[in-house]
VOBA-1610 file (N, C-alpha, C; in pm, whole numbers, padded with zeros to 5 digits, always signed):
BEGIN
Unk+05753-02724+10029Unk+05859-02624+10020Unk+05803-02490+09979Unk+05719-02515+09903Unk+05657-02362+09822Unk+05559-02320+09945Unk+05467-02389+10037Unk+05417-02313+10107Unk+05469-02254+10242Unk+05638-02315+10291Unk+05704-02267+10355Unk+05780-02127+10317Unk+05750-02109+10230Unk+05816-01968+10116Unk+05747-01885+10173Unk+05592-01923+10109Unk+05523-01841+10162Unk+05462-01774+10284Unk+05516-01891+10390Unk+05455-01854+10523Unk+05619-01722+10560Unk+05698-01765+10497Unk+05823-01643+10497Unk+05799-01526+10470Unk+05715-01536+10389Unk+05687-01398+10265Unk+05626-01326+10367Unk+05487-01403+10413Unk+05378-01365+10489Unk+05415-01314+10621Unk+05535-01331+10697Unk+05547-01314+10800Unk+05643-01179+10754Unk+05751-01195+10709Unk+05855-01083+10643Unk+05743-00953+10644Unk+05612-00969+10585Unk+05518-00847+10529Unk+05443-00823+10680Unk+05421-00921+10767Unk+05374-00846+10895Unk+05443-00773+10978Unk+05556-00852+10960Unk+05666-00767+11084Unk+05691-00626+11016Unk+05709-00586+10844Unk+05716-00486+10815Unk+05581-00385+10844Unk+05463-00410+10851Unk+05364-00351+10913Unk+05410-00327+11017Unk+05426-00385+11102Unk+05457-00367+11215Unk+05566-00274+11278Unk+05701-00252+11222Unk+05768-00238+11251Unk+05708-00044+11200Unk+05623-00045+11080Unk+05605+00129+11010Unk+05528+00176+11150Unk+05435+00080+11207Unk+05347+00136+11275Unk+05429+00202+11382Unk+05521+00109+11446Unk+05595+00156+11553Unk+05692+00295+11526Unk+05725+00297+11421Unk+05792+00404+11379Unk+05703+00530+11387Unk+05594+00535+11324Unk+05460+00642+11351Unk+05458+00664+11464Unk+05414+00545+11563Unk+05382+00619+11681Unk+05518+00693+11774Unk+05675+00660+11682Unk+05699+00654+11830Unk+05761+00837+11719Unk+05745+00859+11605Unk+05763+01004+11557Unk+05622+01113+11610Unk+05502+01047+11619Unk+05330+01074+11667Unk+05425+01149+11817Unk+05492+01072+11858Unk+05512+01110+12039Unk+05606+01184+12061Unk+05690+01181+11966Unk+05774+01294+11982Unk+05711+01434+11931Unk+05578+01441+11836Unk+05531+01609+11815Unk+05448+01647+11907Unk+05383+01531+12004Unk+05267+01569+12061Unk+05363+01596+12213Unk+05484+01512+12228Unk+05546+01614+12346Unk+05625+01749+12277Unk+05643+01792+12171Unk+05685+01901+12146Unk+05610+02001+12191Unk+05452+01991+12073Unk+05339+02069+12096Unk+05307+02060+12216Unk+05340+01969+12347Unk+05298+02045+12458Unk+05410+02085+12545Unk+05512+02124+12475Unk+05608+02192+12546Unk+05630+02311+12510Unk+05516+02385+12350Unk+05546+02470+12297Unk+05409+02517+12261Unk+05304+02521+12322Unk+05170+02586+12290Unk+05105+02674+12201Unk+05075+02642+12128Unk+05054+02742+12013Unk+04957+02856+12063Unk+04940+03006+12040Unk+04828+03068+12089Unk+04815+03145+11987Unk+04725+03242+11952Unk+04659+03290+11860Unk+04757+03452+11854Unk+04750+03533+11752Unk+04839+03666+11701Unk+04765+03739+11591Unk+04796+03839+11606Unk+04727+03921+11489Unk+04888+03910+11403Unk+04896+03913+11278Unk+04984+03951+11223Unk+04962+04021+11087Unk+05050+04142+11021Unk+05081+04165+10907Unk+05044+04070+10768Unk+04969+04035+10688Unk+04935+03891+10606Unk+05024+04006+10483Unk+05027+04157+10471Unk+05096+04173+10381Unk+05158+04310+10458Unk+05259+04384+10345Unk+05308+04542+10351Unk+05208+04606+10377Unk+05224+04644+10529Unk+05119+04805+10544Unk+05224+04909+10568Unk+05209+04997+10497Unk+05220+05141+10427Unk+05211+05277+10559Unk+05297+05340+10616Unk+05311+05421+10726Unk+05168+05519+10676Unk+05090+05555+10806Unk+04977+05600+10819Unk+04864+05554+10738Unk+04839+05388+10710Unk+04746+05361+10693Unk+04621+05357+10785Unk+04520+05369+10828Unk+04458+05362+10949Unk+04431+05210+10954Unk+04427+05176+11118Unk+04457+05005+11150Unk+04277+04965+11094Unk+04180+05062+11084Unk+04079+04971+11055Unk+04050+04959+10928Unk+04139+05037+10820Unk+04141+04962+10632Unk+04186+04854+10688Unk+04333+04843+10735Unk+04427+04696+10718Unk+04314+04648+10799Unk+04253+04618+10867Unk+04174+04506+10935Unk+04106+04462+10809Unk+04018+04571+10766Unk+03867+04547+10674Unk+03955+04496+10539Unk+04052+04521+10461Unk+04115+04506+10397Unk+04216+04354+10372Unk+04254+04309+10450Unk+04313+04194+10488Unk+04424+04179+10503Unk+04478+04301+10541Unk+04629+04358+10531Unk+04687+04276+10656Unk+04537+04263+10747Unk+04645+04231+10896Unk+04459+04098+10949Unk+04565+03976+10976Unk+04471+03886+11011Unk+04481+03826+11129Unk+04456+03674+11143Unk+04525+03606+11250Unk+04637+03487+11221Unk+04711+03488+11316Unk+04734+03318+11294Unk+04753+03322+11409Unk+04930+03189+11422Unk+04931+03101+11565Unk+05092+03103+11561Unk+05123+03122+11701Unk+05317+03079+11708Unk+05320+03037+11839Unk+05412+02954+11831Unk+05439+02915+11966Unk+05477+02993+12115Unk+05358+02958+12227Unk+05352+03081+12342Unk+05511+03182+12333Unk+05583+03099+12343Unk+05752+03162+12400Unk+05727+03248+12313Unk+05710+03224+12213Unk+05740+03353+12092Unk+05636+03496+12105Unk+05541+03483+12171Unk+05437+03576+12145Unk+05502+03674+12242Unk+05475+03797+12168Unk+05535+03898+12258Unk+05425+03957+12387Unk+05448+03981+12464Unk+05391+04049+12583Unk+05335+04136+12509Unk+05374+04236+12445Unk+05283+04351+12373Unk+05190+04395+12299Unk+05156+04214+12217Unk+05108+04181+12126Unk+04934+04190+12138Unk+04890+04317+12041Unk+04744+04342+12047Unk+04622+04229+12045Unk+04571+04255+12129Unk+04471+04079+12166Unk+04307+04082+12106Unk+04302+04198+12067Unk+04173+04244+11956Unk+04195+04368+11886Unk+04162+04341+11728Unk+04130+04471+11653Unk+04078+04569+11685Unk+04022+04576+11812Unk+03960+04736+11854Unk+04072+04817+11896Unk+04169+04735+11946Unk+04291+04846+11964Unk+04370+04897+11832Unk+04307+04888+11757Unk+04357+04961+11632Unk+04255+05032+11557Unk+04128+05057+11640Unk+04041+05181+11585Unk+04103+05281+11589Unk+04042+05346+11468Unk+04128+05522+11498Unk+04297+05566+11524Unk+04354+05436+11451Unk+04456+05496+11487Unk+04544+05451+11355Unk+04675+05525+11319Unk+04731+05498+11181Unk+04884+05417+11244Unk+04933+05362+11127Unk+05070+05285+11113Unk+05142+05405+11144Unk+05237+05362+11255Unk+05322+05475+11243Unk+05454+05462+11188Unk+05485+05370+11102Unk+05595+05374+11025Unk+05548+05249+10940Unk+05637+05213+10819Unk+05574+05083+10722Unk+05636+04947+10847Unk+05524+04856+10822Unk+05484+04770+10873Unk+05503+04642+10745Unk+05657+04541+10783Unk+05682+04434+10662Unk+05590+04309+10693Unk+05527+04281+10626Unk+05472+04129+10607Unk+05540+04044+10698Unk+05428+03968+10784Unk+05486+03897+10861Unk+05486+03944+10981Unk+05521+04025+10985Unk+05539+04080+11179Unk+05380+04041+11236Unk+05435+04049+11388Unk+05298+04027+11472Unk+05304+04201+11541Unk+05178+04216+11515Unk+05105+04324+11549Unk+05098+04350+11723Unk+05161+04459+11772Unk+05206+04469+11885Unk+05139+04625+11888Unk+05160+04659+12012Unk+05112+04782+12070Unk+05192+04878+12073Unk+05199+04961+11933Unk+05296+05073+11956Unk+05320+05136+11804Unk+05291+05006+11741Unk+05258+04978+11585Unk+05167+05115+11517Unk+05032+05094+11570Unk+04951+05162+11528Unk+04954+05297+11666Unk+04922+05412+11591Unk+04919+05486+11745Unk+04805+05635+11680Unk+04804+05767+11740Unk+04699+05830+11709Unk+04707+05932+11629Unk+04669+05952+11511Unk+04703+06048+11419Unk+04829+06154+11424Unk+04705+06207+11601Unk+04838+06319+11600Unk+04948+06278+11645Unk+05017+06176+11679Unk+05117+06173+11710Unk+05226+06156+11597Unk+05160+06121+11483Unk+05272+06120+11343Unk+05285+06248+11336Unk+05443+06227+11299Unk+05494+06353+11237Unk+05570+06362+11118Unk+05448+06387+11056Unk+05500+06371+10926Unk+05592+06528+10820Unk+05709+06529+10828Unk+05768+06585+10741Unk+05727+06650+10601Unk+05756+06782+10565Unk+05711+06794+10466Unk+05836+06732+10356Unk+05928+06699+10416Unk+06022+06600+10334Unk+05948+06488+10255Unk+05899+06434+10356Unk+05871+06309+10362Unk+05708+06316+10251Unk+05694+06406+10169Unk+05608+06389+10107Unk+05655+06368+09979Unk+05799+06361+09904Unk+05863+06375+09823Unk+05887+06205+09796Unk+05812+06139+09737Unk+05765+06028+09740Unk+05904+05942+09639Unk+05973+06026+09517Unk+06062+05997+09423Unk+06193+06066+09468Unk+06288+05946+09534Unk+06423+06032+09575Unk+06471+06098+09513Unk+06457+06099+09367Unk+06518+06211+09296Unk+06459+06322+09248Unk+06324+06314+09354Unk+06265+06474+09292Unk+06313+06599+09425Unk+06299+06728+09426Unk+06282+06834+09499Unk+06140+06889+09440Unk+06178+06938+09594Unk+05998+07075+09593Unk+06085+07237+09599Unk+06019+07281+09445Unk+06084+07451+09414Unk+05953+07551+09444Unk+05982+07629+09510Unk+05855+07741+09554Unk+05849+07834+09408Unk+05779+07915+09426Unk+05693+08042+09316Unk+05641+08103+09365Unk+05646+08226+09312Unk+05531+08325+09313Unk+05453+08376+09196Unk+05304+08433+09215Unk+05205+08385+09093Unk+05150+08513+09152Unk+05072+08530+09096Unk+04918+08577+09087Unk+04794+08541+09046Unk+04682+08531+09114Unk+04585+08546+09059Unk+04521+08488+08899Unk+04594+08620+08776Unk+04581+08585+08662Unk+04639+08532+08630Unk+04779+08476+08688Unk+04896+08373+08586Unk+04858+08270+08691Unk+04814+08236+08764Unk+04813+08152+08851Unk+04658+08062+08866Unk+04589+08061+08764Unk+04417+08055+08708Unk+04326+08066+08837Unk+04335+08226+08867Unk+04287+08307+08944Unk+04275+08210+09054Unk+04330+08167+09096Unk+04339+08073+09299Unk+04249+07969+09278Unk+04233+07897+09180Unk+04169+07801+09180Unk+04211+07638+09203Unk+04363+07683+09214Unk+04468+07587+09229Unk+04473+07491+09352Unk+04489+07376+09357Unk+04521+07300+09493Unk+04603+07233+09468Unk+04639+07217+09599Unk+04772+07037+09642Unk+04719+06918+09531Unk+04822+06907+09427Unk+04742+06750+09350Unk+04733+06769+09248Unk+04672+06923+09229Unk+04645+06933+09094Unk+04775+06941+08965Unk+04788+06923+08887Unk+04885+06939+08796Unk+04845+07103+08651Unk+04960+07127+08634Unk+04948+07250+08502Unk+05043+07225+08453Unk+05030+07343+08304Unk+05139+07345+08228Unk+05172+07481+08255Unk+05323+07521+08233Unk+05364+07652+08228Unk+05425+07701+08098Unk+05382+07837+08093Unk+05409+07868+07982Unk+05521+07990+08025Unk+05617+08050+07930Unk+05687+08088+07950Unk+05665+08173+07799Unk+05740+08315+07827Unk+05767+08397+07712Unk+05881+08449+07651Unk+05885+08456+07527Unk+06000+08476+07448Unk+05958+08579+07309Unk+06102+08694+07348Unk+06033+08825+07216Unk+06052+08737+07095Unk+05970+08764+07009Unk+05947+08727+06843Unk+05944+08867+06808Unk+06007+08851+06635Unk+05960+08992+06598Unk+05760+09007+06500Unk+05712+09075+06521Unk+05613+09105+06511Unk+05580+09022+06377Unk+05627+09069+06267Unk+05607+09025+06146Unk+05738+09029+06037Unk+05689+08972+05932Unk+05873+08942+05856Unk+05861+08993+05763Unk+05760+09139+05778Unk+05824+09206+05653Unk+05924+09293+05650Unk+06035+09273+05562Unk+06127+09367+05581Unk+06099+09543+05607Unk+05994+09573+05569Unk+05969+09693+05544Unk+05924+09739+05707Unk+05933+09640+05799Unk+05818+09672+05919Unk+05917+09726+06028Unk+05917+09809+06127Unk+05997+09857+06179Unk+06047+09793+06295Unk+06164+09791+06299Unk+06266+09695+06365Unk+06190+09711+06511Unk+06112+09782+06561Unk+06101+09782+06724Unk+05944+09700+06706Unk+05914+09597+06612Unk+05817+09571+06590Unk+05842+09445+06627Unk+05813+09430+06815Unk+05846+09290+06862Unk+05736+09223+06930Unk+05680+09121+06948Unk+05579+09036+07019Unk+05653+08945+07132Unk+05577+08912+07202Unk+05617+08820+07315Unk+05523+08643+07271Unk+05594+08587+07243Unk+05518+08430+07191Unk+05532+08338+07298Unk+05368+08270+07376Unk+05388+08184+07506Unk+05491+08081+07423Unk+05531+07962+07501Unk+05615+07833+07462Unk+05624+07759+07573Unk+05545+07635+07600Unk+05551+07560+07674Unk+05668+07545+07772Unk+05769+07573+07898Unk+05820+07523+07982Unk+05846+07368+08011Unk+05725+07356+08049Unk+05685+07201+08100Unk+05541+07171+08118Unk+05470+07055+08078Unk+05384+07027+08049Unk+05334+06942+08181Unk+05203+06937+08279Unk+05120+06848+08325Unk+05251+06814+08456Unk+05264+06907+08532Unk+05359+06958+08669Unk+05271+06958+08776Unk+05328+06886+08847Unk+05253+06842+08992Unk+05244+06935+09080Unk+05147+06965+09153Unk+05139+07065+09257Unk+05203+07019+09398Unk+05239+07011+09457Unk+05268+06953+09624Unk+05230+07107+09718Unk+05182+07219+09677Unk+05191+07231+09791Unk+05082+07407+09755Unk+05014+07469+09785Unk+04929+07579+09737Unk+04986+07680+09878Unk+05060+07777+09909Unk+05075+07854+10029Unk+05117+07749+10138Unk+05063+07698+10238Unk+05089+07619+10346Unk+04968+07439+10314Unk+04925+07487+10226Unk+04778+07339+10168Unk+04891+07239+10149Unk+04905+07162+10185Unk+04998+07042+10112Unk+04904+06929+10043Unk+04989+06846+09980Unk+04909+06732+09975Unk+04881+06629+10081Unk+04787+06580+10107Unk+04785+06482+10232Unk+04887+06356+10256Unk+04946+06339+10332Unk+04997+06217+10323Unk+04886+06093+10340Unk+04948+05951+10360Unk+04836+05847+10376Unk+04814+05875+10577Unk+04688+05853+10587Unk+04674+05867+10744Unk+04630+06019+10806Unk+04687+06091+10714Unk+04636+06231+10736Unk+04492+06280+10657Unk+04453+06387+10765Unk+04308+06359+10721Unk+04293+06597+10795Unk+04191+06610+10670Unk+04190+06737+10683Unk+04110+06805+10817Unk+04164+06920+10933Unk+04098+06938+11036Unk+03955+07043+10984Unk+03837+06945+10983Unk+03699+06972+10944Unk+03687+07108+10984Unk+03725+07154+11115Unk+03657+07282+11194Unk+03785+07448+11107Unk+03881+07377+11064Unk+03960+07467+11020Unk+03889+07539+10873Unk+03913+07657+10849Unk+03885+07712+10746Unk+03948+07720+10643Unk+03974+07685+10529Unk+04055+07690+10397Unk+04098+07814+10371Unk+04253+07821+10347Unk+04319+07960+10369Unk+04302+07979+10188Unk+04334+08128+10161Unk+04310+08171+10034Unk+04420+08150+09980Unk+04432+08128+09818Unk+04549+08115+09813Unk+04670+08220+09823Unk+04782+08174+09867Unk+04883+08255+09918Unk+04950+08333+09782Unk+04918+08300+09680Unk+05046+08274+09584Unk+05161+08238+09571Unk+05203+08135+09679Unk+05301+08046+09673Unk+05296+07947+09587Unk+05319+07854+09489Unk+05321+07762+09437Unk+05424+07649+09444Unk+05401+07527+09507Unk+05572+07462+09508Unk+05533+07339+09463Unk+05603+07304+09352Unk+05615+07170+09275Unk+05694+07076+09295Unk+05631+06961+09220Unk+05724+06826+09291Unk+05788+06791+09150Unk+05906+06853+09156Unk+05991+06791+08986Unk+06110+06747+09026Unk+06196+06653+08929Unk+06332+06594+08922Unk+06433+06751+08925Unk+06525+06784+08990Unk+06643+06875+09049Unk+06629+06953+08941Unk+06661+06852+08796Unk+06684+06973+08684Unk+06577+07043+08606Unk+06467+06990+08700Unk+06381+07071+08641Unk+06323+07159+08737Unk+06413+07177+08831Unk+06366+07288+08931Unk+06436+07374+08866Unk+06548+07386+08789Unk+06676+07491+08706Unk+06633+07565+08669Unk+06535+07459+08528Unk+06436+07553+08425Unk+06340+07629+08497Unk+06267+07565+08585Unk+06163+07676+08691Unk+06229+07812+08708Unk+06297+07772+08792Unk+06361+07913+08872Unk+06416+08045+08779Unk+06483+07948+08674Unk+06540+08046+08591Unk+06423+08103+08530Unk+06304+08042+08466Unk+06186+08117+08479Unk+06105+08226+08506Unk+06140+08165+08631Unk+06039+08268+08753Unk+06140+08394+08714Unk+06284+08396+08760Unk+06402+08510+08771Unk+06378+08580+08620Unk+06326+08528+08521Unk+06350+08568+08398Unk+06236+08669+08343Unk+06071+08604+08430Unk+05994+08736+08393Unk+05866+08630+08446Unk+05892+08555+08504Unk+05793+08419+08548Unk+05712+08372+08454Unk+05589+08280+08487Unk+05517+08209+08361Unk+05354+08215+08410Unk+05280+08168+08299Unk+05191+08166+08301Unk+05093+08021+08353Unk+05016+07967+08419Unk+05026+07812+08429Unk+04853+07772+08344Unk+04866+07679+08332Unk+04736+07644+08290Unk+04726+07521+08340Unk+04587+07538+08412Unk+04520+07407+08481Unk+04520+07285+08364Unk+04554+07160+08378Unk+04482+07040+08294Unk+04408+06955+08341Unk+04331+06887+08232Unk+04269+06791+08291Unk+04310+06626+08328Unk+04268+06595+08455Unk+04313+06459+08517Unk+04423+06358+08414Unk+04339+06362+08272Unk+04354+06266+08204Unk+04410+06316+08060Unk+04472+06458+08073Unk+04590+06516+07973Unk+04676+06467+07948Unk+04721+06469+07817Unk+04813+06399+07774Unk+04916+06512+07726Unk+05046+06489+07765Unk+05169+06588+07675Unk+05181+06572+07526Unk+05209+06676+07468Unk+05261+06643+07344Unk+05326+06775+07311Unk+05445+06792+07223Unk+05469+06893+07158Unk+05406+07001+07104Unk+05432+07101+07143Unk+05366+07242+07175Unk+05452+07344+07105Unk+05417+07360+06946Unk+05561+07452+06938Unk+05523+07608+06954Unk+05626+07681+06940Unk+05568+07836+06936Unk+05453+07883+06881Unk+05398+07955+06881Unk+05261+08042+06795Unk+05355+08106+06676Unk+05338+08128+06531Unk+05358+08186+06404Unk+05329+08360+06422Unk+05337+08431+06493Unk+05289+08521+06550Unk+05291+08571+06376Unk+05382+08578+06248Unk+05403+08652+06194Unk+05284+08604+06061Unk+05245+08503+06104Unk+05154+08439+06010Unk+05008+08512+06046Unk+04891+08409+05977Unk+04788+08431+06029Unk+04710+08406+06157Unk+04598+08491+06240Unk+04569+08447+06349Unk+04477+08324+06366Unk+04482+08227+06493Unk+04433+08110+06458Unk+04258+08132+06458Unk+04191+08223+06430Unk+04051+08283+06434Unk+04058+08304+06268Unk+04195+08289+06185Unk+04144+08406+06026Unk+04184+08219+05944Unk+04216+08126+06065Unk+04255+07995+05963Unk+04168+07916+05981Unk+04132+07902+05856Unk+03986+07812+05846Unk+04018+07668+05878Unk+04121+07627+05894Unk+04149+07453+06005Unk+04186+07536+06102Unk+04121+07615+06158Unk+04149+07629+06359Unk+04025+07665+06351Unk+04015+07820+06356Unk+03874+07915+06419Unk+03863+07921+06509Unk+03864+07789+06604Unk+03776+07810+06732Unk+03934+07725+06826Unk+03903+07756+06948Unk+04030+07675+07029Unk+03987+07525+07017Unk+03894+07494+06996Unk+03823+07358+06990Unk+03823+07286+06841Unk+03904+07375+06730Unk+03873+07289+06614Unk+03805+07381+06518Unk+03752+07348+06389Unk+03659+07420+06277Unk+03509+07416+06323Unk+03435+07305+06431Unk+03354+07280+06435Unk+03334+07324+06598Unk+03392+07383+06679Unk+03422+07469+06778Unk+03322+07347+06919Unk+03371+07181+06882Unk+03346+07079+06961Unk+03388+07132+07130Unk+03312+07144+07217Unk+03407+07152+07384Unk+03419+07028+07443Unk+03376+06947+07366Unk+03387+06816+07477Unk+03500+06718+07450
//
């Protein structure tokens, strides 16, 4: 009786082999007639966000744009069949992750047209123009990129002694705004991505135009500025930091007669 059990057991466990195998092959036959009803072929595609006027040979070298595989039906007719068709030429609008790389995508510098709108990178900023000179303007040394501070002037009276005569007035700088973006020197802009400077052209002098890239209300304070008697700017460096800037003591001592200043650099007149 017990080894009739087992010849039950034993058979119950083959037919279940049996029965998985058949199941495999007969799911095996339904992908392998799919896959040949649906051919996979090769695509360049997007592997991430490329960025309008990137040039197609960073995203190549970069890994922005690779290969894979989709099924023939899906591949578009247009679809670029080697990276050489994307030498020399930029994104002409942003390009989302995922897409397959088609012919029309990338195209030739000059054909972008890029807006000077479209350089205003923070929807809530505007670009406010100026006029400068020379000496308020750190003699044309200015470009697209660079950032300054502006200074602005306000009468003080000279000194606080009562005895001193009332028409005894000074003008004291006072910071405006501190470490202000340039966007734009006369007609110089800043580059967009993809744009690239024409080598044979000559660098125009500066115009004394100045136009900055600030939030609306701080185009207010500009303007009213400029209308008021304009400002002075001072170049900074890359890696300036803001901080509170209050008026000059005009009525006090000069910062040359105070032995914690002396020098613009400190007591020990450090430049570095």
């Amino acid at each position: 009786m017990s080894s009739r059990r087992t010849l039950i057991l034993i058979g119950a466990i083959v037919l279940g082999v049996v029965a998985a195998l058949l199941l495999f092959n007969y799911v095996r036959g339904i992908e392998d007639r799919a896959n040949d009803n649906a051919r996979r072929v090769d695509v360049y595609v997007a592997d991430r966000d490329i960025a309008r006027g990137v040039p197609g040979e960073t995203a190549t070298a970069d890994g922005s744009i690779g290969q894979s595989q989709i099924p023939q039906e899906f591949r578009p007719a247009s679809a670029v069949t080697t990276t050489d068709e994307l030498q020399g030429k930029v994104a002409l609008f942003d390009i989302p992750a995922s897409s397959v790389i088609v012919r029309g995508m990338f195209v030739d510098p000059a054909q972008t047209q890029i807006s000077f709108r479209a350089r205003l990178r923070n929807p809530e900023h505007v670009a406010v123009s100026v006029s400068t000179d020379q000496v308020r303007g750190v003699a044309g040394f200015l470009v697209p990129g660079d950032e300054v501070n502006l200074m602005v002037f306000s009468d003080v009276p000279a000194s606080e002694d009562p005895n001193a005569a009332s028409s005894a007035i000074q003008q004291a700088g006072r910071y405006l705004y501190q470490k202000v973006q340039i966007l734009a020197v006369g007609e110089s802009t800043i580059l967009a991505p993809g744009e690239e400077t024409d080598a044979a052209a000559t660098p125009a002098a500066n115009s004394g135009i100045i136009t900055f890239n600030v939030p609306a209300d701080a185009a207010q304070w500009i303007a009213a500025a400029q209308q008021g008697g304009g400002f002075y700017m001072t170049l900074v460096a890359p890696d300036y930091t803001p901080q509170p800037l209050p008026a000059p003591d005009l009525a006090g001592p000069l910062p040359g007669e105070d032995p914690a200043v002396l020098t613009p650099y400190g007591p020990q007149g450090n430049q570095e």
